[in-house]
N, C-alpha and C positions, 0 to 999 in steps of 0.2 A: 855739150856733149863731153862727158867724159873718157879718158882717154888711160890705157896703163902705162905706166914709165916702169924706170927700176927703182926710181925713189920712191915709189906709190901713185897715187890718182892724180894727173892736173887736168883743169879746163881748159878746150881750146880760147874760150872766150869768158873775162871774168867782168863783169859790171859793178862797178862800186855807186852805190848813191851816197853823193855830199851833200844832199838835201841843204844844196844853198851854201855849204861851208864855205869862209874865204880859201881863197888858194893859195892864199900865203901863209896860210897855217901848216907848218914843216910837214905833217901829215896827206895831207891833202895834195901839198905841191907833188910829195912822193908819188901819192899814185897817178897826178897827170903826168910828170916825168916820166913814171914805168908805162904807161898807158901806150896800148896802139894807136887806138880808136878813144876819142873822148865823146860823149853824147851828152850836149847838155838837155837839161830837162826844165821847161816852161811851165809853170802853175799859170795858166792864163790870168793874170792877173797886170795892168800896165808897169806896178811898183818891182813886179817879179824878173823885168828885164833885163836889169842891173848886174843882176848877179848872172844871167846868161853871158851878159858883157867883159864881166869879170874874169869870168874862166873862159874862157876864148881869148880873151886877152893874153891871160895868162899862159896857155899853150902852146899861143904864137911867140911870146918872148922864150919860152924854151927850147923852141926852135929855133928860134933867130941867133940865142946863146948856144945852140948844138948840145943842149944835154938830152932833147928828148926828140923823137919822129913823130909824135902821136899826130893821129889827122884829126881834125875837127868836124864829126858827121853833124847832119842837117837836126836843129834842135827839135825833140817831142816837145809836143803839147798834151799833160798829163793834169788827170784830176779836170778834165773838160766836161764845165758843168752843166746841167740837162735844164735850169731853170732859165726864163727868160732873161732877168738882169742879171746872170752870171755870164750868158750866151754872150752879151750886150761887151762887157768886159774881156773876153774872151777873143771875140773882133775885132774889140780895140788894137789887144797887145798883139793880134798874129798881122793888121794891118801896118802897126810900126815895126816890126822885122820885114814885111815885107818891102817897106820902104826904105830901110836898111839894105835891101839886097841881101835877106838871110833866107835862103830857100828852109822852109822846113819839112820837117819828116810827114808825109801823106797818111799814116797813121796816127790817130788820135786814140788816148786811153781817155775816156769817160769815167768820169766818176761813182762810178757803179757802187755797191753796198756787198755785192761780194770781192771785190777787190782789199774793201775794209775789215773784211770777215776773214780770208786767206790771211791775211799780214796779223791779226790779231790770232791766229793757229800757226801765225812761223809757217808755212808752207804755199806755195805759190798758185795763184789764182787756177793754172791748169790741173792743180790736184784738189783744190777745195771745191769746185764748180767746172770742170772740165765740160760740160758741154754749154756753158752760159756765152754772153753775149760781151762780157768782160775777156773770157781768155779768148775767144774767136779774137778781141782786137791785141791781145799779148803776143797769140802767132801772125796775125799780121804784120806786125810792128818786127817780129825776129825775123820773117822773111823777108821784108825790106832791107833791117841795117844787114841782114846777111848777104844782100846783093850789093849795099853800099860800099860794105866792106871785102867784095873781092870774094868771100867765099862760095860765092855761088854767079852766074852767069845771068840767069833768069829768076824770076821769083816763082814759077815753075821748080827748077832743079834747088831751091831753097827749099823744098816743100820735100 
């Protein structure tokens, strides 16, 4: 949501994707330092956890240094593929977070073809396909970290 200031427009909520960036890349460390909320994001994939490990790692040492408060929300699983041996993999890597004790996020983005189609027009699954089955799981996943993150009560009053 946007919001007006006197400087111009800012979002209450801004999500950067590091698609994986290290976090010690001065860029990247900046926006987990400036970050409220950090969400990492799992390619179900078992090689992909690493770098979930990474950044979480990382924004605990920022804390632990006091440069940053960011909270660490419950990691997505994105790009959840619909074929049997990707499913296969998929269970892998959500069964080794969970024996990690990494609760994850109860939404799942599926790898949908309009998801591929929005990002290839710049503009977001809810305006490319707004009534598909891809952004139904987009607003789920916002009324989730919306209740994760304190801005709402219920995923009701998120809605």
């Amino acid at each position: 949501q946007l919001s007006e200031a006197t400087d111009g427009a800012y979002a209450d909520v801004v999500i950067i994707d590091t698609k994986g960036a290290d976090p010690r890349d001065p860029l990247v460390a900046s926006g987990l330092i400036a970050a409220d909320f950090v969400l990492p994001v799992l390619i179900p994939e078992p090689a992909q956890l690493d770098g979930i490990a990474r950044v979480v790692r990382a924004v605990h040492d920022f804390n632990s240094d006091g440069v940053s408060a960011a909270q660490v929300l419950p990691p997505l699983v994105n790009q959840f593929p619909h074929a049997n041996q990707g499913r296969k993999a998929a269970k892998v890597a959500e069964k080794l977070l969970t024996i990690a004790n990494v609760p994850l996020t109860r939404s799942r983005i599926h790898a949908w073809s309009d998801v591929r189609m929005a990002q290839a027009e710049h503009v977001p699954v809810i305006v490319h396909a707004p009534k598909s089955k891809a952004a139904n799981e987009y607003r789920d996943l916002a009324d989730e970290l919306a209740v994760a993150m304190g801005m709402a009560a219920t995923a009701e009053e998120a809605m």
